[in-house]
Every structure is written in C-alpha cells, then in structure tokens.
N, C-alpha and C positions, 0 to 999 in steps of 0.2 A: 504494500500500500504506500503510497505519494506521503509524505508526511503534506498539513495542513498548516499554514502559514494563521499566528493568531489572531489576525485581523480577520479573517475569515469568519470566527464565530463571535466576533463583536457583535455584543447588543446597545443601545442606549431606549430606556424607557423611560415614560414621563407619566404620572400620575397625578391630578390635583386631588387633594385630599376636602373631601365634605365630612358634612356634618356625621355622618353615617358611619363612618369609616373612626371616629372619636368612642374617644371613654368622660369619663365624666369631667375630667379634667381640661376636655377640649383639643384635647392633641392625641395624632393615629393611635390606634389601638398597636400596640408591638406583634398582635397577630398578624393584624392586616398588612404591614410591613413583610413580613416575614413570608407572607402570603406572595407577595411582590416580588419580592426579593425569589420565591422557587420559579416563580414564572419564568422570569429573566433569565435566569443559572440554565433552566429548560431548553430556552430559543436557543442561549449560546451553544449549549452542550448539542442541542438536533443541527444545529449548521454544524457544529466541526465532524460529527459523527456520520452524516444525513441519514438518518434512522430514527424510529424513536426509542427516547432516554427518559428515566426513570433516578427518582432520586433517592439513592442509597445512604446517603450520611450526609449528618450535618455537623463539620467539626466546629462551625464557632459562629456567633452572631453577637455581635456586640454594639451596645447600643451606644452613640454618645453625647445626645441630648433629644428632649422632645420635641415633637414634629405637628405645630399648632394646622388646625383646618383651617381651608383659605392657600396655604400651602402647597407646592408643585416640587414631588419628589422625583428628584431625577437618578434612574439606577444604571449603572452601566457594567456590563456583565463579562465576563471571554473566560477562556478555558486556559487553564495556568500551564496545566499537566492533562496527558495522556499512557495512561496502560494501554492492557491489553485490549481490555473492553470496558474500562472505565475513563474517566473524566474529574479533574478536578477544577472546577469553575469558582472565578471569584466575584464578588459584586461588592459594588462599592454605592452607596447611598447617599444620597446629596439632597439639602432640601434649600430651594429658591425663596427669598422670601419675595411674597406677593405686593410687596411695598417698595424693599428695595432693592430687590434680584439679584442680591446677594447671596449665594449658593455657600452652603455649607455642610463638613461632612457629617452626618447623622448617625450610620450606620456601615459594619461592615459586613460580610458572609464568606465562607467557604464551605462550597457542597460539593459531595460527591457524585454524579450521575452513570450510569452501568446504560450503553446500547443495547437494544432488543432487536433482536431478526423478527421476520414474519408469525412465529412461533413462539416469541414471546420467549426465546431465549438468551442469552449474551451474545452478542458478536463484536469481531474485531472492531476497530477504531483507526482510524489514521495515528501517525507519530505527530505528534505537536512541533511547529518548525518556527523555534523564537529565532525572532531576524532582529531586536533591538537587546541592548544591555539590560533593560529594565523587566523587557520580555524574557530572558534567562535567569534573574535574580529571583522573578515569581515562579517559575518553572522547577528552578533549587528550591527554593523553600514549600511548593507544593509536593514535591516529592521526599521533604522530610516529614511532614505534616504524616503524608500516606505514610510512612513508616513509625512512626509515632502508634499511629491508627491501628494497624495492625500487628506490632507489640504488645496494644491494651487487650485486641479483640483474641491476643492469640496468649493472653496471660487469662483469662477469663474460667472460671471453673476450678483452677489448681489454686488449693491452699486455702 
C-alpha cells in the first residue's frame, strides 16, 4: 500500500454552539464536545483509510476552559499514526468568540480508530507519510502513546 501523505485526512469542522447543546451553566455540555470531537477523528481516520473506521480508544480528552453558547467551535482533526489496521487521530478544539473572533484552545483529543472491510472486519491501512517536522514529532509521540496503551491493556488481569 502507497503510504498517505497527512494532509490527506485533514479535517476542519465548525460548530456554533446553542442553547441546547448547554448545561446549566451556559456553556457546551463536555459531552457534546466530545461528541464533536469523535465525528471529526471519524472523517479524518475514513479519508486516510477510505473504509469505514470505528473508534476503538480514547487515550485523552482534556478540557481547558468553558465553551459559552453563542460560541463557534472550530475542531481540526488528521491522523498522527498509522498501524496495521489502526489509526491514531488527533483533534485539537478551538473556540471563536462570537464578539471578538478571537479563537482559543479549549480542548484536546486523541482516538484510536480500527478500518472495517465489507465484513465488518479489520483491514489494512495505508502507512502515514509525514512530509513536515511537526508532522513527525506527532507521528513519534502517537506511537508512544500506542505503546503506553498496550503495556496497560497487556498488564490487565495479572496481579
């Protein structure tokens, strides 16, 4: 298989945030975010793979401030690392303010997504082909993440 260059499964989404989408405090609920947030990691991971991709793990979400309604969250998504038949996608969360469009980071993610053949079983994936510096250093650190991950998931039961 071709390796896939990461621009390839770039996403950029934009969401305004209503009332509906609040908690009592006025600002998005951190489901709904998160909710967003698997969308995005989704599109990216079905363009680099072109299959569809299912979300197997979610190593980290972290929040770092609230996200009032009235609000335009903008997420932007691409795939860090590539296995065999997995994916590791990162998004990053940005919120505009509707006043002075001044974009700031609110949230971050990294998910795991697994391709499905017709069958609904794993299949192959392209090789991920980082063409910048910045594109490599996320590429190293997604693939200690994955090895983190499966140190914890491969310690589980003993002891």
């Amino acid at each position: 298989m071709e390796p896939r260059p990461v621009d390839e499964s770039s996403v950029i989404m934009t969401e305004l945030i209503l009332p509906n989408d609040a908690n009592a405090l006025g600002n998005c609920m951190g489901g709904r975010v998160m909710h967003l947030i698997d969308i995005a990691a989704a599109i990216a991971a079905r363009r680099h793979a072109r299959a569809t991709c299912v979300t197997a793990a979610i190593d980290e979400i972290v929040f770092h401030h609230p996200v009032p309604v009235g609000s335009v969250l903008v997420l932007q998504a691409s795939v860090n690392d590539a296995g065999r038949t997995s994916m590791e996608v990162g998004v990053r969360v940005e919120m505009e303010s509707a006043v002075s469009g001044i974009r700031s980071h609110c949230a971050s993610a990294y998910l795991t997504f697994v391709a499905l053949d017709e069958h609904g079983r794993p299949t192959p994936v392209p090789p991920l082909l980082a063409k910048t510096k910045e594109q490599e250093r996320r590429r190293k650190e997604a693939a200690e993440r994955r090895a983190r991950r499966l140190a914890r998931l491969s310690g589980r039961g003993k002891g």
